[in-house]
C-alpha positions as CSV (number, residue, x, y, z in Angstrom):
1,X,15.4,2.5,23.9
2,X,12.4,1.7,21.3
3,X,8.9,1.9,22.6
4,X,6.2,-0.2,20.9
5,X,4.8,3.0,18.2
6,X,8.8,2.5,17.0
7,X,8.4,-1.3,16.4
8,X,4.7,-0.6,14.8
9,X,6.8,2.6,12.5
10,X,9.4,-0.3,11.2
11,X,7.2,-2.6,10.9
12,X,5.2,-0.3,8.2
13,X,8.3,0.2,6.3
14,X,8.9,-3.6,5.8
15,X,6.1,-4.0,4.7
16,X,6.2,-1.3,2.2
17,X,9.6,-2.1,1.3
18,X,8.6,-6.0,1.2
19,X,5.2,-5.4,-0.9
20,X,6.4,-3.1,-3.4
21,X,10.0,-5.8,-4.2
22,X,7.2,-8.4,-5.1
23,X,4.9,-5.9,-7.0
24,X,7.9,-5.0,-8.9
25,X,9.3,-8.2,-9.6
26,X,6.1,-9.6,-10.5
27,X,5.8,-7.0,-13.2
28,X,3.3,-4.3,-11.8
29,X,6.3,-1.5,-11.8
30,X,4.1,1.5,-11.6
31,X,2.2,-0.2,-8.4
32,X,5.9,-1.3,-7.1
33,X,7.4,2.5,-7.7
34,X,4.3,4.0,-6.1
35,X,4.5,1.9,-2.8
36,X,8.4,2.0,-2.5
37,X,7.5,6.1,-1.6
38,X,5.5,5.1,1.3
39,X,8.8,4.0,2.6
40,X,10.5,7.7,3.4
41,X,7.1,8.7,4.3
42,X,6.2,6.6,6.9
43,X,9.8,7.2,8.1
44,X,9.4,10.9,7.7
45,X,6.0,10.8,10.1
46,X,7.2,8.5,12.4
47,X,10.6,11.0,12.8
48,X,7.8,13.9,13.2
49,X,6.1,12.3,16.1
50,X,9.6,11.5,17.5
51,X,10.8,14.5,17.7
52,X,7.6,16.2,18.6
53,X,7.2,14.2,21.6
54,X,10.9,14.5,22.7
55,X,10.1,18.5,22.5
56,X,6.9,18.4,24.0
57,X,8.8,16.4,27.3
58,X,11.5,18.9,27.7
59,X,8.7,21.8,28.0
């Protein structure tokens, strides 16, 4: 159900989510707000490549 490139997509977004909670909670708000919007982008990409590879197999 999940290949390995899905694993390495999550694992991006924890870290983005995890890195910008402790930027923000150790006062650096700006830094905190600016990585917590890698988080939908990453997701957005990694739904990109998803779905291109799912067209590209039924071709």
């Amino acid at each position: 159900m999940f290949k390995l490139s899905d694993f390495f997509i999550l694992l991006a977004v924890a870290i983005s989510f995890a890195l910008s909670g402790y930027l923000w909670f150790n006062g650096y708000k700006d830094q905190g707000i600016f990585t917590a919007l890698w988080v939908p982008s990453i997701l957005a990409f990694g739904i990109y490549f998803k779905v291109s590879a799912l067209l590209a197999r039924v071709r």
